[in-house]
C-alpha positions in Angstrom: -10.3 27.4 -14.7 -12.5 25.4 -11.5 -15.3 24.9 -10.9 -18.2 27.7 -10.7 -19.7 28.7 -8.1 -22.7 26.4 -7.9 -20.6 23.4 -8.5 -18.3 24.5 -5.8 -21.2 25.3 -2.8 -23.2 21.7 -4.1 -19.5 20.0 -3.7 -19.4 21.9 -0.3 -22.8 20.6 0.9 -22.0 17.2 -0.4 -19.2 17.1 1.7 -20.6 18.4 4.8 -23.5 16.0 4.6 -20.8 12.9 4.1 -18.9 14.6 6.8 -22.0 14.6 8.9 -22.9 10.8 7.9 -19.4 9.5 9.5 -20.0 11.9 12.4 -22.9 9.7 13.2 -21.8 6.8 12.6 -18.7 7.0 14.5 -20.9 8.3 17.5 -23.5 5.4 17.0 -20.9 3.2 16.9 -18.9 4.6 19.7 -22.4 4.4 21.6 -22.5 0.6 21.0 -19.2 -0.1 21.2 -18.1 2.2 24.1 -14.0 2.3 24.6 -11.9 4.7 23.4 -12.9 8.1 22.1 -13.2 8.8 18.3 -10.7 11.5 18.0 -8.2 9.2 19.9 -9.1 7.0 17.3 -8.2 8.4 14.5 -5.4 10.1 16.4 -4.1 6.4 16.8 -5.0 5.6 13.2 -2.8 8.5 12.5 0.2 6.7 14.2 -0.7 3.8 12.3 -0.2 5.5 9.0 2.6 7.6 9.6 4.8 5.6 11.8 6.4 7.2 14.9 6.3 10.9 15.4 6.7 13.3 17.6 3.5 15.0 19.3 4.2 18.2 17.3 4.5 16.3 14.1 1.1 14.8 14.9 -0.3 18.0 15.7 0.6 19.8 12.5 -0.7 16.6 10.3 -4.0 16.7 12.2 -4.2 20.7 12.0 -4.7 20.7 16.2 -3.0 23.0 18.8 -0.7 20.2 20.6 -2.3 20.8 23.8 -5.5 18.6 22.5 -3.2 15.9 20.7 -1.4 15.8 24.5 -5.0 14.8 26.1 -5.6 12.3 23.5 -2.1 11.3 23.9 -2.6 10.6 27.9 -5.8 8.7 27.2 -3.9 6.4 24.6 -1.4 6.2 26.8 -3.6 5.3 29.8 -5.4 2.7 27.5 -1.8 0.8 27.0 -2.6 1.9 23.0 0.7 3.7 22.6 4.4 3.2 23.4 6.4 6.2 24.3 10.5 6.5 24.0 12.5 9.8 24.3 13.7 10.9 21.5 17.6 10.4 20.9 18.0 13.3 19.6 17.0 15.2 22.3 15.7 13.5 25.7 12.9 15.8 27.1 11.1 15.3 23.6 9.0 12.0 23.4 8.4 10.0 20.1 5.2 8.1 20.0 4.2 5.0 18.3 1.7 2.2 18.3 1.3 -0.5 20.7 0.4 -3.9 19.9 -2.9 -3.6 22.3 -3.3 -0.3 19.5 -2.9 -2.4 16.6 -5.6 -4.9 17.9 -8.2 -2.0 18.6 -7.0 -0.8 15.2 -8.0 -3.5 13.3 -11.2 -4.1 15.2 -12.1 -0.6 14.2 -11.3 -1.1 10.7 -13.5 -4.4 10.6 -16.2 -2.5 11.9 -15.8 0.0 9.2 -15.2 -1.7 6.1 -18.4 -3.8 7.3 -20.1 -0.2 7.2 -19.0 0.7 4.2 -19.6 -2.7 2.4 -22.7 -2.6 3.5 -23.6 1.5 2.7 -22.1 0.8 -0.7 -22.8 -2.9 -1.6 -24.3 -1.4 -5.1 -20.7 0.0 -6.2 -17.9 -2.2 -7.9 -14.1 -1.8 -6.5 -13.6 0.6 -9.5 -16.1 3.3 -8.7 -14.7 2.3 -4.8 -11.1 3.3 -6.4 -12.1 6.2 -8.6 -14.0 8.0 -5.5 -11.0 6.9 -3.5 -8.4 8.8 -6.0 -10.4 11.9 -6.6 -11.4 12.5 -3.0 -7.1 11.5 -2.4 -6.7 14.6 -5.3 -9.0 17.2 -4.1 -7.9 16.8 -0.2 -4.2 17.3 -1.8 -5.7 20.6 -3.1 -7.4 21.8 0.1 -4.4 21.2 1.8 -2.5 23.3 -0.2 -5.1 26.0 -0.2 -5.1 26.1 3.4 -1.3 26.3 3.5 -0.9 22.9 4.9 2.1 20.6 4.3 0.8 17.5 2.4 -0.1 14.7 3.9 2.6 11.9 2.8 0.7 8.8 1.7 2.5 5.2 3.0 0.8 2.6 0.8 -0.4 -0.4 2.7 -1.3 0.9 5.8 -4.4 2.4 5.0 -5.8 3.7 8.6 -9.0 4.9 9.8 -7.9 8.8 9.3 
C-alpha cells in the first residue's frame, strides 16, 4: 500500500532538513578542521567500506559520472590517502584502495563524528540509535531500487563515514 501523500512530502522534508543538518556540519567542521575536502571524504570512507575497487565501481556506488570520482581520486592521491595498483586483469585499469595515512584521517573523522552525534543525541538509548539506524538502512534499500540503482552491499564492521 505506502505511505500517502502527506506522509510521504513530511518524510521528504524531514529528510532534506537532516540532509541539510550534516551539510553544515561537515562544512563547519571542514571550516575548523581544514584538510581534505568532504566529498573526498566520504569518497575515501567509501573505500573503507567496500574494499578495493575500481574507479568505475566507485562511481556507480556513489551515483557520480567517473570524471568527478577521478578529481577526488587525484586529490586522495596527492594527499598519500590512497594506494593505487593496476589491475591484473587488465593493466591500463587501476584498482584503488586505502592507505594507512587514509585509515588515520579516517578514524579521526569518525571520532569527530560519533562525538557529534553523541552529543546531538545524548537523550536517545543505543536502541532507538539501532532502530533509526535499520529503518533509514531499509528505506535507502528502497530508494535505491526505485532509482534503478544496484544495492549497496553492506560489509559489517567497517562502518564508514558514507
Amino acid at each position: 500500500m505506502g505511505p500517502g501523500d502527506e506522509a510521504s512530502l513530511e518524510l521528504m522534508r524531514q529528510l532534506r532538513a537532516s540532509a541539510q543538518l550534516q551539510h553544515g556540519w561537515i562544512a563547519q567542521t571542514w571550516q575548523d578542521e581544514s584538510g581534505l575536502h568532504p566529498a573526498a571524504a566520504m569518497l575515501l570512507a567509501d573505500l573503507a567500506k567496500h574494499g578495493e575497487s575500481r574507479p568505475s565501481e566507485l562511481a556507480k556506488r556513489r551515483m557520480v559520472d567517473v570524471s568527478v570520482i577521478s578529481r577526488q581520486i587525484a586529490q586522495l592521491t596527492a594527499a598519500g590517502f590512497i594506494d593505487r595498483r593496476p589491475a591484473p586483469e587488465d593493466g591500463r585499469a587501476a584498482l584503488i584502495r586505502v592507505s594507512e595515512r587514509g585509515e588515520r584521517e579516517l578514524l579521526r573523522w569518525r571520532e569527530l563524528q560519533t562525538e557529534f552525534l553523541r552529543k546531538a543525541l545524548h537523550n536517545w538509548d543505543e536502541s532507538e540509535v539501532h532502530a533509526l539506524t535499520e529503518r533509514l538502512a531499509a528505506m535507502n534499500d528502497d530508494l535505491r531500487a526505485a532509482l534503478g540503482a544496484p544495492p549497496v552491499p553492506c560489509q559489517t564492521g567497517k562502518l564508514g563515514s558514507s
